[in-house]
C-alpha positions in Angstrom: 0.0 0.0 0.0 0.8 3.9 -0.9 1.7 5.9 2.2 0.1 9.3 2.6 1.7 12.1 5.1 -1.5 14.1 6.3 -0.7 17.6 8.0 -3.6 19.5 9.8 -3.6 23.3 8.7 -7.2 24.7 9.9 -8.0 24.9 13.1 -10.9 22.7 14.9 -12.5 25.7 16.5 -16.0 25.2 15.6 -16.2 22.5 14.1 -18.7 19.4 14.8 -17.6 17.0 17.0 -17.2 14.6 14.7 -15.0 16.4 12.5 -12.7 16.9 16.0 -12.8 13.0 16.2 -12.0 12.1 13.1 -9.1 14.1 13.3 -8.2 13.0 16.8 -8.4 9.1 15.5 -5.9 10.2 12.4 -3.4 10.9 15.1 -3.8 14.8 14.5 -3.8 16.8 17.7 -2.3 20.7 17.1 -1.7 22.3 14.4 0.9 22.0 11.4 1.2 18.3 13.0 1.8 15.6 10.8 1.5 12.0 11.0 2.1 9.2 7.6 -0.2 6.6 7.1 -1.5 3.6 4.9 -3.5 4.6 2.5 -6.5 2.0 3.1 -9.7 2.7 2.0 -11.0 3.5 5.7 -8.0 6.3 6.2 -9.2 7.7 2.6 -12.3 7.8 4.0 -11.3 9.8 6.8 -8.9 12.2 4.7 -11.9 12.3 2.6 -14.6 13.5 5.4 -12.1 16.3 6.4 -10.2 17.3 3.4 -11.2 21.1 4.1 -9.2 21.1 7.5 -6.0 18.9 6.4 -3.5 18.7 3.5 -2.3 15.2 2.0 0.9 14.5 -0.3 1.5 11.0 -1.5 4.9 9.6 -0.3 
């Protein structure tokens, strides 16, 4: 499987709560942090559901 490096750049003020989780469950906790993962169809699904609060390059 293709690894994916995800980096959270928007804030989570105001957002739903489970926007906050899904973020929390990538690994994502400040800003500007960045964690790699797999990129299985459940973590695409994830990226996917908050794509407006993270950014995502293909290692």
């Amino acid at each position: 499987m293709a690894q994916v490096k995800v980096t959270l750049v928007r804030s989570l003020a105001g957002r739903p709560a489970d926007q906050r989780a899904t973020v929390t469950a990538l690994g994502l906790h400040k800003m500007n942090s960045t964690v790699v993962k797999e990129a299985t169809p459940q973590i695409k699904g994830m990226l996917h559901k908050v794509e407006h609060l993270i950014k995502v390059e293909e290692i």
